[in-house]
N, C-alpha and C positions, 0 to 999 in steps of 0.2 A: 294625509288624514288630518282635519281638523276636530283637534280635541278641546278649544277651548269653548264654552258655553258662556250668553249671556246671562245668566242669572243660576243661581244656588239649586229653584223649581227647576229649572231647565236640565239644569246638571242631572237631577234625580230621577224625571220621568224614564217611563220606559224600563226601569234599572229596578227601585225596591219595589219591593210585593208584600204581602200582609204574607208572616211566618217566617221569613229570613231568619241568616245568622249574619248580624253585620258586627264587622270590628270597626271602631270607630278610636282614633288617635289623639292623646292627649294622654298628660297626668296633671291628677287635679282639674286645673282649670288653666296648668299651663300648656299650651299648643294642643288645644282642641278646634276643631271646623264647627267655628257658632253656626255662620252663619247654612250650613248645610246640615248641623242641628236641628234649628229654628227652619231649614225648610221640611225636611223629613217632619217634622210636628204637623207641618200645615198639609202636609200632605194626607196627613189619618192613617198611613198604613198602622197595622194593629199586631198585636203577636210575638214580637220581634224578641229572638235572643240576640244579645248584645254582647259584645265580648270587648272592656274595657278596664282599667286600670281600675279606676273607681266610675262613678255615678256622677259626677261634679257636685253641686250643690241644689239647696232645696232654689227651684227657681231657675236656674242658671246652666247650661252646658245640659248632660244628658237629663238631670232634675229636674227640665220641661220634660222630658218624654214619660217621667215618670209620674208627674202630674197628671196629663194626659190619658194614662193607662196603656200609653203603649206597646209599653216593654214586657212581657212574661216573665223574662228570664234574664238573669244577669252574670258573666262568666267574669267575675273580677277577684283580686287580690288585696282590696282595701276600699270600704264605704264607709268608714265614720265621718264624715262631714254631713251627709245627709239627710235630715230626720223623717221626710219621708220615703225612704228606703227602707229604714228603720221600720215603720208601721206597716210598711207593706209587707215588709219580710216576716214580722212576729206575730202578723196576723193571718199568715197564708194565703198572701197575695200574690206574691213574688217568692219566683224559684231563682237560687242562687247556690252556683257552684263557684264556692270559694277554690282559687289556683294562690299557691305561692308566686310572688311577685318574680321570679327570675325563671320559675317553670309557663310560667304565662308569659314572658317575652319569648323564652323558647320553643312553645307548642308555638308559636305564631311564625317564627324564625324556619321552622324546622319544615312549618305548610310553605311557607314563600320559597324554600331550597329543595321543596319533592320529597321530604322525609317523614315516612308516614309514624312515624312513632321514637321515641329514644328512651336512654335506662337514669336515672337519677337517682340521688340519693336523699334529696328533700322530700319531706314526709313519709318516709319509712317509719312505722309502726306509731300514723296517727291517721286520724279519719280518712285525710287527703289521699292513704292508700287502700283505703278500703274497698275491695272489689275489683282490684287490680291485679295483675300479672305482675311478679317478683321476683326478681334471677340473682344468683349471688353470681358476684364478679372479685375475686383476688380474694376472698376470703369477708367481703360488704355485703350487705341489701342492698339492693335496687331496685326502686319502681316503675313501671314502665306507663309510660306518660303519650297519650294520643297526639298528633301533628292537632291543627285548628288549622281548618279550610271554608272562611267566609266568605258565603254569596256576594256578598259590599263591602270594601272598605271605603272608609269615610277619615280622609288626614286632610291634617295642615301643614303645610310651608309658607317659608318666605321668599322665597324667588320661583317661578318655572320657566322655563322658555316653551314654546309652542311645539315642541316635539315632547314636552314632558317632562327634561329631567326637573329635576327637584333637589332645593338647596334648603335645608333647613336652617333656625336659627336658634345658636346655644342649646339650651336646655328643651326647648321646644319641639327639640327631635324624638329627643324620649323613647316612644312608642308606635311614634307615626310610621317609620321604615320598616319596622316589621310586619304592622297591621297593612301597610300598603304591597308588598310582598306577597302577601299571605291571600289577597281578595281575588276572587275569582274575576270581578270587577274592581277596578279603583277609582274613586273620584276624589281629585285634589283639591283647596282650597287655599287660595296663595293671596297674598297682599300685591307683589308684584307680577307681569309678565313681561320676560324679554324677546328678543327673536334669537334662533338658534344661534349656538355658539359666542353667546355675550356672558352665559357662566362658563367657566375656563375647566378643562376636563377635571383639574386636579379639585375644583369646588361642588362636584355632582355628587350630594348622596344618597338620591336615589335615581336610578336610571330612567330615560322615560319609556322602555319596553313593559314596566308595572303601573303606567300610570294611563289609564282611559279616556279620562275627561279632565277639562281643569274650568274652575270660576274663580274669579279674583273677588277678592274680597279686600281692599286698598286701608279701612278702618274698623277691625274686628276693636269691640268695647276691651276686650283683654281683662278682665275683671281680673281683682286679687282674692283668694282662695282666701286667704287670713293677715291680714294688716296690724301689726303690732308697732304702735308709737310709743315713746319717752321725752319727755320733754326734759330737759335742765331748769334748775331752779337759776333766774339769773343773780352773775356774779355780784356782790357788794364789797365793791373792788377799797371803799374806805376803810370797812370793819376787820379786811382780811388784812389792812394792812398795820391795823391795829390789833389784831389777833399775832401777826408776826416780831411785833414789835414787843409784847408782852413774853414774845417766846425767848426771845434773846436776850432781855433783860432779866428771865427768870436763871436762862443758864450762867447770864454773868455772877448773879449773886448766887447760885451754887458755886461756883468756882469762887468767891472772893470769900464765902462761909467755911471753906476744906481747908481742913489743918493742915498747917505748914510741914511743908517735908525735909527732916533735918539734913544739913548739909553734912554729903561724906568726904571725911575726911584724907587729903591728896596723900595720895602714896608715898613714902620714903623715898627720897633720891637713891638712885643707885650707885656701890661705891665702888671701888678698885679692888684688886686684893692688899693694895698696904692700908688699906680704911682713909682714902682719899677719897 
């Protein structure tokens, strides 16, 4: 079976539809599929709940699709970066169910393992449980939190081989192995491709029985989410060394200003008992 496609569009036909629920991989803006982003945009499907970490930014990652007005709906755990999320949302554009970020890797974990629901204890008696089923367990609440089973998922990697598996890189894994789990379809998005058996069993993180399709994408832009510089004032290696020289001369003349410490006086020899 070949899974790999020439191009991002190519990957996607066939596959989204206007009204999905696609999970889409990344946090932030690290290891997210631009470029199967930017093609879903061009595509116009419309409607779509979205089920991702965040939104990425205004502009950039899924913050094109919300430009666009693609999205309806948003199943995330964290959008402050995005200011048009923001307006969409406080103006009732945009429907958004806020998930605690570790109950939203696990509703995703729990669809990729056949688990149609589990009990937690995150957000007990706050909105997050409201309208929920609650079971005491050892003497706790517990909430009982829905699997998440998307029509598409949409990940990135850095390596595949042409059977699938998938290697991710660092931090980039994130989100992506459960949202690729989790899709009833998967399409991957890799920088490299090998042929089988060039990533070594023990480097497979995700297998390639979850993954449907793959497009390489060899130069994703990789943008940074938030960029913080400092610069050093440079050294004035003469002044500092006139600043030290003032230091030491300052301690010499406190030591040479301290009053003298009288001398004590040497202990009696000691005698015999005839007083020798």
């Amino acid at each position: 079976m070949n899974k790999l496609y020439p191009s991002a569009d190519a990957a996607l036909q066939g596959v989204v539809q206007d009204g999905q629920l696609l999970a889409v991989g990344g946090f932030g803006l690290c290891g997210i599929p631009e470029a199967l982003i930017e093609a879903l945009r061009e595509s116009g499907v419309k409607d779509l709940s979205v089920i991702s970490n965040n939104a990425g930014v205004d502009g950039f990652g899924l913050g094109k699709l919300l430009e666009t007005r693609q999205i309806r709906k948003m199943i995330s755990s964290y959008v402050g970066e995005n200011k048009e999320f923001e307006r969409q949302y406080l103006a009732g554009e945009l429907e958004l169910e806020f998930t605690p970020q570790g109950t939203l890797a696990e509703k995703l974990r729990a669809g990729g393992a056949g688990i149609p629901a589990f009990f937690t204890k995150t957000g007990v008696g706050t909105l997050v449980a409201e309208g929920k089923e609650t079971r005491e367990f050892d003497g706790e609440t517990y909430v009982m939190e829905r699997a998440l089973l998307p029509d598409v998922a949409l990940v990135k990697a850095d390596v595949a081989d042409k059977s699938g598996n998938l290697r991710f890189r660092l931090t980039a894994r994130n989100f992506n192995p459960a949202a690729a789990m989790a899709g009833k379809v998967c399409i991957a998005e890799v920088e490299r491709i090998v042929e089988v058996g060039e990533i070594a069993p023990d480097d497979v993180h995700l297998p390639g029985i979850y993954v449907h399709r793959i497009v390489v994408n060899p130069a994703p832009e990789k943008r940074i989410e938030k960029r913080t510089l400092s610069v050093a004032a440079p050294a004035d290696v003469e002044a500092a060394k006139v600043e030290a020289r003032a230091v030491i001369a300052q301690a010499a003349a406190s030591v040479a200003d301290a009053p003298a410490v009288p001398a004590v006086p040497a202990a009696p020899a000691a005698r015999n008992k005839e007083g020798i």
